[in-house]
C-alpha positions in Angstrom: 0.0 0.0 0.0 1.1 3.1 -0.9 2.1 5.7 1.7 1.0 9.7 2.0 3.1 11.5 -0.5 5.5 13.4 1.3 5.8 16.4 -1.6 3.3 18.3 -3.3 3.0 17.6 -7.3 4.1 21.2 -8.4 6.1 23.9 -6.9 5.5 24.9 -3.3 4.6 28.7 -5.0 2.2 27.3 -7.5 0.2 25.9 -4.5 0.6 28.4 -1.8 0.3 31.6 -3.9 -2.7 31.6 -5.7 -4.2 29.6 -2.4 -2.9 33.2 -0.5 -4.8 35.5 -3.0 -7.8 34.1 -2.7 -8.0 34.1 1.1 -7.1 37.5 0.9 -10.0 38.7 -1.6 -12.3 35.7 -0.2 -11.7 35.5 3.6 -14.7 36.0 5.9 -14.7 39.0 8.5 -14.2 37.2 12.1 -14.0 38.6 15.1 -10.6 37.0 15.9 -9.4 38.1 12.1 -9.5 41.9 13.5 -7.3 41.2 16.0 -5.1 38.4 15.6 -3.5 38.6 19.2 -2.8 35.7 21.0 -5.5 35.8 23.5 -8.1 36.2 20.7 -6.7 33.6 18.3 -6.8 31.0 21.5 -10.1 31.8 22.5 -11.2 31.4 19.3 -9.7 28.1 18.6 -10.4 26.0 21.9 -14.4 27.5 20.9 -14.2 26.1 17.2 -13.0 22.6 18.3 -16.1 20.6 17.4 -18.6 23.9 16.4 -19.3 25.6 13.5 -17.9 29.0 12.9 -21.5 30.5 12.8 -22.2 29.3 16.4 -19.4 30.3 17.8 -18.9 33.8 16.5 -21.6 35.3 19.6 -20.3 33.4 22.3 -16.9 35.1 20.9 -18.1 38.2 21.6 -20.1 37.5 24.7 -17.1 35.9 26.1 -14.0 38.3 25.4 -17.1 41.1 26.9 -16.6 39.6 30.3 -13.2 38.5 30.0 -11.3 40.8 27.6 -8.0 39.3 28.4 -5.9 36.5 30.2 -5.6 37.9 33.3 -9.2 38.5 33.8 -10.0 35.3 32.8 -7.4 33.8 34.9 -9.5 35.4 37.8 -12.9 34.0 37.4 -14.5 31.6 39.0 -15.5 27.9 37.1 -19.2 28.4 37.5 -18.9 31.8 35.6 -16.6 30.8 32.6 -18.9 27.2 32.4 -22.1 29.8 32.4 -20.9 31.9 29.3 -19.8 28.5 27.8 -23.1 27.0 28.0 -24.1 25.2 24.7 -21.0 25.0 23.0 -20.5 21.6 24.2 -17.2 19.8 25.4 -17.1 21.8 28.8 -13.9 20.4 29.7 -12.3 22.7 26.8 -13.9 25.4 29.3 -12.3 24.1 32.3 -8.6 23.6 30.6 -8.9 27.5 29.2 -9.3 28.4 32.7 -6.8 26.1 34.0 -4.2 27.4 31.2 -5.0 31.3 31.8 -3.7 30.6 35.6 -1.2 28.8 34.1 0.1 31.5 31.8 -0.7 34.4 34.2 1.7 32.8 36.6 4.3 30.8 35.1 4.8 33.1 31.9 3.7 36.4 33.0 0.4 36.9 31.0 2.1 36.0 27.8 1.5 32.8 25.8 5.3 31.0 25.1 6.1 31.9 21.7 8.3 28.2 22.5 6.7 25.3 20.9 7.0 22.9 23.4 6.2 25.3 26.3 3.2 25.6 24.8 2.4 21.7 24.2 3.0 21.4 28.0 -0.2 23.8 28.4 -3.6 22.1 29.4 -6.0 22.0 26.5 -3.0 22.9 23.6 -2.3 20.0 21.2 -0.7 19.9 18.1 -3.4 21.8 16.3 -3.4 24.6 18.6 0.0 25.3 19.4 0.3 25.7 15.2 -2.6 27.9 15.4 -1.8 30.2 17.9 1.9 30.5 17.1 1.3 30.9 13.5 -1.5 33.4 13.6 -0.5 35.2 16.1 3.4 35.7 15.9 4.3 34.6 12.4 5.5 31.2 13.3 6.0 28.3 10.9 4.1 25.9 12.4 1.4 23.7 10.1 -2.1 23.0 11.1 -4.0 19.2 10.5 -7.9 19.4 11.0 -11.1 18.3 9.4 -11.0 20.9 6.9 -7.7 20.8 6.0 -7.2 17.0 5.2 -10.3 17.1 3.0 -8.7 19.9 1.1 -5.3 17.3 0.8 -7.1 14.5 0.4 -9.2 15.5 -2.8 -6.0 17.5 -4.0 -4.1 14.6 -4.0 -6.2 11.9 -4.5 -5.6 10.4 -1.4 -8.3 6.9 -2.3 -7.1 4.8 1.3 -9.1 5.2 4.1 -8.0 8.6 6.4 -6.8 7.5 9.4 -4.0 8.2 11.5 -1.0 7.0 9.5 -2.4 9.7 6.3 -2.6 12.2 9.3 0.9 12.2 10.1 2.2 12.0 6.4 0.2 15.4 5.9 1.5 16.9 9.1 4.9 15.6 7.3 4.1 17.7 4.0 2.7 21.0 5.8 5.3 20.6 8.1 7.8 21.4 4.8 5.8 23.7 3.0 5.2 26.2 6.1 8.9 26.2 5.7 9.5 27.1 2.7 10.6 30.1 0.6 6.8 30.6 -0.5 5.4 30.8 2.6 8.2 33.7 4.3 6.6 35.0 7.0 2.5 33.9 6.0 2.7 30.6 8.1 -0.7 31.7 9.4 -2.2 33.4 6.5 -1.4 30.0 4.7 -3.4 28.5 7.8 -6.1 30.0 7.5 -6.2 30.0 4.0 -6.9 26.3 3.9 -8.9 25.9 6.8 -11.3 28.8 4.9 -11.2 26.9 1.7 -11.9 23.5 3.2 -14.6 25.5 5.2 -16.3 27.7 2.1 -15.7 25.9 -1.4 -14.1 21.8 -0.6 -16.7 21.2 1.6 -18.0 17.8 2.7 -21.0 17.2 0.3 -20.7 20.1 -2.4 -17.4 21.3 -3.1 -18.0 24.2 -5.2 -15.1 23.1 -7.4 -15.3 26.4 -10.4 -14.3 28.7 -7.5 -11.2 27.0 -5.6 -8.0 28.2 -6.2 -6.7 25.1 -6.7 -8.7 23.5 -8.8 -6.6 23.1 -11.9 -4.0 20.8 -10.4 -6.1 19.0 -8.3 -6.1 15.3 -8.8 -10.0 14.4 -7.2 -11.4 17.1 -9.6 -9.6 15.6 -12.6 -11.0 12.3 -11.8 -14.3 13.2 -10.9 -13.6 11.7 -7.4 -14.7 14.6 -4.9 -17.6 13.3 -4.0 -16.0 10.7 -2.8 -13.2 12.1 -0.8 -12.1 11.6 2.0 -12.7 7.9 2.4 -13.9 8.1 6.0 -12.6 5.2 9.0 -16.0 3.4 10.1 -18.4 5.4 12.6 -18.0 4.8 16.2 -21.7 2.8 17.1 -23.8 5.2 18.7 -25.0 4.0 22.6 -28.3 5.1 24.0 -29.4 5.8 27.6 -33.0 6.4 29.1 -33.5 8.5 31.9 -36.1 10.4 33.6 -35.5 14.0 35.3 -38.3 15.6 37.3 -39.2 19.7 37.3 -40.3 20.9 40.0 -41.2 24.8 40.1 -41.3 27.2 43.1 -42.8 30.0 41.2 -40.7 31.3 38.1 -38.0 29.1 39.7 -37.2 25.8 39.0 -35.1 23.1 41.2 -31.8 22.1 40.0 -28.6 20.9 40.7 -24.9 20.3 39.1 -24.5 17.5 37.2 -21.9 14.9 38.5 -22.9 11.3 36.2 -21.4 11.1 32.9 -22.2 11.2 29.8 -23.6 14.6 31.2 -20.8 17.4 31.3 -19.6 17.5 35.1 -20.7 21.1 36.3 -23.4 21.6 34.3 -26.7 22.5 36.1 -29.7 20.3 35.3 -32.7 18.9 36.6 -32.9 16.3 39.4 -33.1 12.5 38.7 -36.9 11.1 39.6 -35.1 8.7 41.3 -33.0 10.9 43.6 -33.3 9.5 46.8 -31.7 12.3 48.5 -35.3 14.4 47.5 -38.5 13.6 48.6 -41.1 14.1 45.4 -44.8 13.4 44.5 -44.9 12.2 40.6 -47.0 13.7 38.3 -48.0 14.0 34.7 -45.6 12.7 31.8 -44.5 16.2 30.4 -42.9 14.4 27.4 -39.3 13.2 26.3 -36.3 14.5 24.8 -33.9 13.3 22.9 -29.7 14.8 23.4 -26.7 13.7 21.8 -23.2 13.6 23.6 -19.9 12.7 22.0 -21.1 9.1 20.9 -24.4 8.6 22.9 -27.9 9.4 22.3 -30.2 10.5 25.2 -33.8 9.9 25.8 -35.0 12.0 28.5 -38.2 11.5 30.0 -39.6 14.6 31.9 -42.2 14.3 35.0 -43.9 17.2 36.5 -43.2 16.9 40.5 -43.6 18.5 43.8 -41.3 18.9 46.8 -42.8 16.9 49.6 -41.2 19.5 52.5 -40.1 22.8 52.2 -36.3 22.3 52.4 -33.8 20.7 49.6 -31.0 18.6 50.4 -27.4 20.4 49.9 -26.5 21.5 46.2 -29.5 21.8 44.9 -31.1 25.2 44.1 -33.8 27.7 43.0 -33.1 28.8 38.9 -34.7 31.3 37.3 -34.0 29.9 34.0 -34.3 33.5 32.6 -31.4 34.5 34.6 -29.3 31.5 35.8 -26.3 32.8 36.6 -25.1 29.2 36.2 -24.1 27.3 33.4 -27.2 24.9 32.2 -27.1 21.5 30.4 -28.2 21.5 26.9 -31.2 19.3 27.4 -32.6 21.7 30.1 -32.7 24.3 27.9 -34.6 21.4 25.7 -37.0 21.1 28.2 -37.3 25.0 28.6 -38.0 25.9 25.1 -40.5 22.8 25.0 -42.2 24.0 27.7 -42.2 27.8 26.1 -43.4 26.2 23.0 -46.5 24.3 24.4 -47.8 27.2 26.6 -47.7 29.3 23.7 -49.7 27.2 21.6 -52.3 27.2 24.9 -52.1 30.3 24.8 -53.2 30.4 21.1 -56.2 27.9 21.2 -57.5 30.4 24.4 -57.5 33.0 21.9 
């Protein structure tokens, strides 16, 4: 079997140059793009693992809002950075920020290290984002492997065997050269972005708008009508499903919660007690209906039951919400439940109309 190729079919400058012009003339305006500091470009990056651009950009902004640099963040408190976090998903990306702002703010004086390896020692920076940060940011030439990227390489190329790890460290191989070559001077990060945009705007997954990419004259899956069909993809990881039932009890506009501790549910998070809590002592009522959640490679069914404390007082960590103003950071199938709830008093609303 045939390994990655470890050099690109033309020149280095007939790849990288006209890739460069057309990020330049096509790029989209980003809030991190108008400010490439550090801070900014790390934020932004630990926000996009696993989340769309579009649904990131406003928790951007809400985010650098409260905490417009490292040293304020490195002050906060978990509950707060977890709280503006809610609903990007993969909260312990939060918790290593955090953990990494202290880290910087007192081990490197509020500056990320500009040296490689310092900053692969940092909680929450891999691969990936060390060659992100040090490349936008300060110029670096460090490459960058993600989604977007090796489906840009692997329809350029060709690449027909499955992309697994071995075709991930051959590419790391080849960016790792060409982010260090004459063409690329001092645009490491430019040239970063550049192909993360492209993989992102024009090679994307199932329409890769092939007459406008830059690169479409030399590339091999174009050539051989093969970029519908690239990458080959390793098999899906089979999907497990849990069933569980969570009770809401109201005290008013307030509703009774407390923070998660059982996986798969992200630790910290705020949601609604377990019907079979034993620590609370609840009268069952009506079915309110059932909602389905995905996390990482499970599939959640969630029953809801309308309940009522038996008592007036609640065991230790739970609380009062207002789920208008939380203050805390809340699981993404409570705010399910919420907007179900919204949705079906509305529609009373309606028919009393």
């Amino acid at each position: 079997m045939p390994g990655f190729p470890s050099q690109l079919p033309v020149p280095a400058a007939d790849f990288v140059l006209p890739l460069l012009d057309w990020y330049h003339a096509n790029r989209r305006k980003l809030p991190w793009r108008d400010n490439p500091h550090w801070y900014r470009v790390w934020v932004s990056e630990i926000m996009l693992q696993q989340t769309t651009v579009k649904a990131v950009v406003p928790y951007f902004d809400a985010f650098l809002d409260r905490f417009p640099d490292v040293r304020t963040l490195a002050a906060a408190e978990e509950a707060e950075v977890l709280a503006l976090w809610a609903g990007l998903g993969y909260y312990s990306r939060a918790r290593q920020l955090l953990e990494t702002a202290r880290i910087i703010c007192s081990a490197h004086d509020g500056s990320f290290p500009a040296d490689y390896r310092a900053a692969l020692a940092l909680p929450g920076i891999g691969r990936y984002t060390a060659g992100a940060i040090l490349s936008i940011a300060f110029g670096l030439p460090y490459p960058v492997v993600e989604g977007n990227v090796s489906r840009v390489f692997a329809r350029y190329l060709a690449y027909a065997d499955k992309w697994d790890g071995r075709a991930a460290r051959g590419l790391w191989n080849l960016l790792s050269t060409i982010v260090s070559s004459s063409a690329i001077a001092d645009r490491a990060g430019d040239f970063n972005q550049a192909l993360m945009e492209l993989g992102a705007t024009v090679c994307t997954p199932r329409h890769p708008d092939c007459r406008n990419c830059p690169l479409t004259l030399a590339c091999a899956a174009r050539r051989r009508s093969m970029q519908h069909s690239l990458p080959v993809k390793r098999q899906a990881r089979s999907v497990i499903v849990l069933d569980c039932t969570v009770a809401l009890v109201r005290q008013g506009q307030k509703i009774l919660m407390r923070p998660n501790q059982e996986a798969p549910f992200p630790k910290g998070l705020w949601e609604l007690p377990r019907s079979n809590d034993e620590s609370l002592a609840l009268e069952i009522g009506n079915s309110l209906g059932t909602v389905t959640h995905g996390i990482t490679h499970h599939l959640i069914r969630i029953q809801v039951v309308g309940a009522s404390l038996v008592g007036a007082s609640i065991p230790n960590g739970y609380r009062w919400i207002d789920p208008q103003n939380p203050g805390v950071g809340l699981s993404g199938y409570v705010r399910k439940v919420l907007g179900r709830l919204q949705g079906q008093q509305g529609q009373q609303g309606q028919k009393g109309r």
